[in-house]
C-alpha positions, 0 to 999 in steps of 0.5 A: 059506472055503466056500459059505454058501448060494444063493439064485435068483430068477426075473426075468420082466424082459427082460435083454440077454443076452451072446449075442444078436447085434446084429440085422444080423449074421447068427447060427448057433447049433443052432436056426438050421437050424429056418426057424421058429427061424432068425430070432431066438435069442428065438424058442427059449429067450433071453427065451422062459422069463424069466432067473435071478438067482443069488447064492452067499455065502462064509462070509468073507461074499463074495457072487457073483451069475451071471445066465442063462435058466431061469426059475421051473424052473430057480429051482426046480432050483438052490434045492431040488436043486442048493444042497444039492451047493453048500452048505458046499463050498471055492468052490476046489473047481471039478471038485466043484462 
């Protein structure tokens, strides 16, 4: 069983992403120090530069999907760069990949 191929897509749709916080609960994160930032984690990167859709496929024909922010340079940088250190490993192999 090895990695098939990988495939990104750019979503410019607005997904809840798993580390924004409920809006009561204050948060801190390495921009919340900024008074221009510290509002909101959507003023500097969630939702500001749209989301990627990953999908990796195994030979056996498994097929994994992992979502996260990047948009349209980060599709670009799994697809024509990183795909290629992917492509026809052991997904076992975590410390390779």
């Amino acid at each position: 069983m090895h990695l098939r191929c990988v495939g990104a897509v750019c979503c410019c749709c607005r997904l809840s992403h798993p580390t924004t916080p409920p809006p009561l609960l204050p948060h801190t994160d390495p921009m919340s120090g900024y008074a221009s930032y510290k509002a909101s984690r959507k003023s500097w990167g969630i939702d500001a530069i749209g989301s990627i859709i990953v999908e990796v496929e195994l030979t056996n024909g498994m097929v994994g999907v992992g979502i996260s922010i990047g948009g349209e340079a980060g599709c670009s940088i799994i697809e024509r760069h990183l795909a290629r250190f992917v492509e026809g490993q052991d997904p076992k192999n975590v410390e390779l990949i």
